[in-house]
N, C-alpha and C positions, 0 to 999 in steps of 0.2 A: 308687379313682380311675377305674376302667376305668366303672363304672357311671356317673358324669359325663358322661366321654367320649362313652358310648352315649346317654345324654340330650340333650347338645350336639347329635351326627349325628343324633339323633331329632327336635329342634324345627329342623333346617338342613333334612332332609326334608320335615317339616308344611310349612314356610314355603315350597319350592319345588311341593309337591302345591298348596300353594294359588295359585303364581304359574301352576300349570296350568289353575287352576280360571279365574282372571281371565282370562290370553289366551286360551282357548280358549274360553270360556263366555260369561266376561262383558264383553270386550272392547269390543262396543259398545255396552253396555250403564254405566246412572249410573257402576256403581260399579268397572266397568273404567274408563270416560272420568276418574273422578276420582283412581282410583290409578297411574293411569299418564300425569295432566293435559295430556288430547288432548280433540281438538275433536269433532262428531260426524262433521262431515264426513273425517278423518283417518280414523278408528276403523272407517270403514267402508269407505275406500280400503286400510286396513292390515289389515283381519279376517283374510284368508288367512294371511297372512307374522307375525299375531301366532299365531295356534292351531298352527304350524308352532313355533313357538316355544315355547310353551306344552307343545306334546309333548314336546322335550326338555328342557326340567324336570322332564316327568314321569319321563323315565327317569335324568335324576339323583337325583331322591328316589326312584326303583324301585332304584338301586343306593344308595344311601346306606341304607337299611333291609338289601339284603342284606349292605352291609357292619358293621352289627349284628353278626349271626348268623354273619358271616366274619371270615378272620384280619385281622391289620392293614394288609397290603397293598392290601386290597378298599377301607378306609376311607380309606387315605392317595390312593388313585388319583381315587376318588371327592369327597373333600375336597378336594384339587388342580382337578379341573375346577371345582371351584364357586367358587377362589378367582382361577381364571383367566379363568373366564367373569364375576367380578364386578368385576376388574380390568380386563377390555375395556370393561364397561356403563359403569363407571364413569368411565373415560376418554373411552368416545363418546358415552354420553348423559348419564350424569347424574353427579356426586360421592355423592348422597345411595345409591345403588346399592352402594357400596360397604360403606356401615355395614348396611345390608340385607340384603346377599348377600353380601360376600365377607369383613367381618369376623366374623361365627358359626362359618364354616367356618376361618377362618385360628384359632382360639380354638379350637375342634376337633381339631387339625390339630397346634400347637403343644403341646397338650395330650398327643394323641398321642405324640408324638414325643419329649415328656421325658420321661413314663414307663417 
């Protein structure tokens, strides 16, 4: 089971490295503008405050990998912010944010914690 687990935290990772990848990279760019469905004019008044954003993704998937290779406390702390921070998105901007980001981690999380 524990090998799951570490798979789950591994694709909640990928999938936050990439949300690093979008706002910080590709934000105003097609394929930020389409996965985050903003205008160009938006995407380029928002580019600072999204790569600001995009950094701490990245250091949620920076600790979600170290909580891998750490005890359970590392993962459950880790897994907690991703499910907190996908319960704010989801409430302020979008619903669909929540099955994206904060259901894998809550899946991770519960998983955790019945073992």
């Amino acid at each position: 089971m524990n090998i799951i687990i570490n798979i789950i935290i591994g694709i909640v990772a990928l999938l936050h490295g990439y949300f690093l990848i979008l706002e910080m990279f590709l934000w105003d760019k097609p394929a930020g503008r389409k996965s985050f469905r903003t205008t160009v004019e938006f995407a380029a008044q928002s580019k600072t405050l999204a790569a600001n954003q995009g950094l701490y993704n990245g250091f949620l998937s920076a600790g979600l990998i170290w909580g891998i290779f750490a005890d359970d406390a590392v993962k459950i702390f880790f897994l907690s912010c991703v499910i907190i921070a996908g319960l704010f998105g989801a409430y302020t901007v979008s619903k669909r944010i929540f099955y994206i980001q904060a259901l894998p981690a809550l899946i991770g999380l519960v998983l955790l914690v019945v073992t």
